[in-house]
C-alpha positions as CSV (number, residue, x, y, z in Angstrom):
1,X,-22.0,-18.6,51.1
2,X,-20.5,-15.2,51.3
3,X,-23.5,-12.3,50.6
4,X,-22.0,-8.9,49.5
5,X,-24.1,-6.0,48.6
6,X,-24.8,-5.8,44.9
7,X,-23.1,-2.4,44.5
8,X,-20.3,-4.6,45.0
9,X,-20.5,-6.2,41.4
10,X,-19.1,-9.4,43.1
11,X,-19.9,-12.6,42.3
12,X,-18.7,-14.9,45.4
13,X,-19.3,-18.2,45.4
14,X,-18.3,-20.5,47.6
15,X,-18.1,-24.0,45.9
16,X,-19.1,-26.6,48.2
17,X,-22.5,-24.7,48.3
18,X,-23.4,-26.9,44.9
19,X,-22.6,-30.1,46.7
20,X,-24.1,-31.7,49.7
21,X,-21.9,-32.1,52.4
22,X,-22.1,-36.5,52.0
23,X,-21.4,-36.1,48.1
24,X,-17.7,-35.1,49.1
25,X,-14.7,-36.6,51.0
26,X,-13.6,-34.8,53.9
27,X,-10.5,-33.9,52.6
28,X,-12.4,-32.7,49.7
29,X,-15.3,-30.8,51.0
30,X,-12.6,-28.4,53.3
31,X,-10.3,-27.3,50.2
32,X,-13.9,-26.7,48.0
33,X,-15.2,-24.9,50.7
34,X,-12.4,-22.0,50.5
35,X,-12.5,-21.8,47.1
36,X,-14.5,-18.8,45.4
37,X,-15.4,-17.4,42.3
38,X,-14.6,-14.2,41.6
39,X,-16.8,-11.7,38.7
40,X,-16.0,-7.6,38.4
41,X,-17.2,-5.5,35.0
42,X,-16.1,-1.9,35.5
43,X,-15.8,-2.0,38.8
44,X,-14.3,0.5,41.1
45,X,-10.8,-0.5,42.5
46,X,-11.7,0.4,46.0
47,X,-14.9,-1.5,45.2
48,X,-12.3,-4.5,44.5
49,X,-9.5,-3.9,47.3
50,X,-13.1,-3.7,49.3
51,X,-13.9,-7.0,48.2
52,X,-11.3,-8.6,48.1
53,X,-10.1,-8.0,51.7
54,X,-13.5,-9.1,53.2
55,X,-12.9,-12.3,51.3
56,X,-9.0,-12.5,52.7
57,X,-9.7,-10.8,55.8
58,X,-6.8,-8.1,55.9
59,X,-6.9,-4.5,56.7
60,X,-6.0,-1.8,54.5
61,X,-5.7,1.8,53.8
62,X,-6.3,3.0,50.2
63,X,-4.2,6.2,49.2
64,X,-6.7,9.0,48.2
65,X,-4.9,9.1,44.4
66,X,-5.8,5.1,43.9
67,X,-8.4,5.4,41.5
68,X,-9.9,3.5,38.2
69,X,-12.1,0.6,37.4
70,X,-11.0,-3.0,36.2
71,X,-12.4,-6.1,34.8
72,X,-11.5,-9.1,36.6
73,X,-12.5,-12.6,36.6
74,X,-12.0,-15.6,38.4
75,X,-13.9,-18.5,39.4
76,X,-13.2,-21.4,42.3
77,X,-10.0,-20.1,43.3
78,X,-8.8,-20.7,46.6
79,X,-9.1,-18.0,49.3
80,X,-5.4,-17.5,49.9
81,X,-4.7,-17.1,46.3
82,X,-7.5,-14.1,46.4
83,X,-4.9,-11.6,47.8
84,X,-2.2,-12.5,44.7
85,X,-5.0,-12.1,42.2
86,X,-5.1,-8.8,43.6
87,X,-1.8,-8.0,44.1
88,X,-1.7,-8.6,40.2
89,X,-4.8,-6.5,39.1
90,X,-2.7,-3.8,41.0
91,X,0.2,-3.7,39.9
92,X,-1.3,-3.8,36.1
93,X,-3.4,-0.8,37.2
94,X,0.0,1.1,38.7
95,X,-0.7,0.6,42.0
96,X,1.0,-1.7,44.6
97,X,-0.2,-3.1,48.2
98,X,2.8,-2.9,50.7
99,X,2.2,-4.5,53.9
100,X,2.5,-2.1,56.9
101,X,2.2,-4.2,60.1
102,X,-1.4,-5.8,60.0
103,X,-3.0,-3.6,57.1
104,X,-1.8,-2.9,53.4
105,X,-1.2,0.5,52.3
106,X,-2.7,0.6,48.9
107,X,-0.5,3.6,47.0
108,X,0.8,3.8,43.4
109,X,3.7,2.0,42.3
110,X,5.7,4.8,42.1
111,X,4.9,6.0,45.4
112,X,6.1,2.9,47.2
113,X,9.6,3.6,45.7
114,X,10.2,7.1,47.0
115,X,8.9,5.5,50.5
116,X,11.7,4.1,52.7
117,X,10.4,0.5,52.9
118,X,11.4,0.0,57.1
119,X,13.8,-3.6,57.3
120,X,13.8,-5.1,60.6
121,X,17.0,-7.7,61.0
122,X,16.9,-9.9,63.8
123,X,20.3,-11.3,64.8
124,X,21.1,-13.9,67.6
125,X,22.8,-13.4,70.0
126,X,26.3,-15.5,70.3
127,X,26.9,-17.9,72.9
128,X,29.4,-16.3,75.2
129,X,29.5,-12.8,74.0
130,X,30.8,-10.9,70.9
131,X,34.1,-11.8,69.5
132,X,37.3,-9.9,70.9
């Protein structure tokens, strides 16, 4: 079971707690145990982005103009899907998450289109040099 502090106003719960380990086949008992549940009334969104990437286990910066509260629930989700949910309760908030190497920068929407968004191309090389 995940424990956060109850400033968090999270509710995590991870599924398989409500089951014994023998009351589930193996195959089972490993997807339950990612799966979480999900409760926010009000809350902060740096309480959630907080939340949330303890939960996912990413890095982030938050921009200091990402501010307001949301209402979000979710229950027994898996933990991968916990970084879309966010992405979502973003983007309907104005903000964005843009991955920058191994964090997120958490900015508004409209700052992540003024910002050059860096592409990196990787071409192979050809077998016996460039054409001629």
């Amino acid at each position: 079971m995940v424990r956060l502090a109850p400033a968090l106003a999270l509710a995590v719960l991870v599924a398989s707690a409500a089951l014994p380990a023998a009351a589930a086949p193996p195959a089972e008992s490993s997807s339950r145990s990612q799966a979480v549940a999900l409760a926010f009334d009000n809350a902060d969104i740096e309480t959630v982005v907080q939340a949330v990437s303890e939960i996912a286990g990413f890095n982030y910066i938050l921009a200091p103009d990402v501010r307001g509260k949301v209402t979000m629930r979710a229950s027994a989700i898996r933990r991968e899907d916990v970084l879309p949910l966010l992405q979502s309760v973003l983007e309907m908030n104005g903000f964005t998450a843009v991955k920058a190497g191994d964090l997120y920068k958490i900015v508004r929407i409209e700052t992540a289109r003024e910002r050059p968004i860096p592409t990196f191309i990787d071409i192979p090389s050809r077998v016996g040099g460039p054409d001629r």
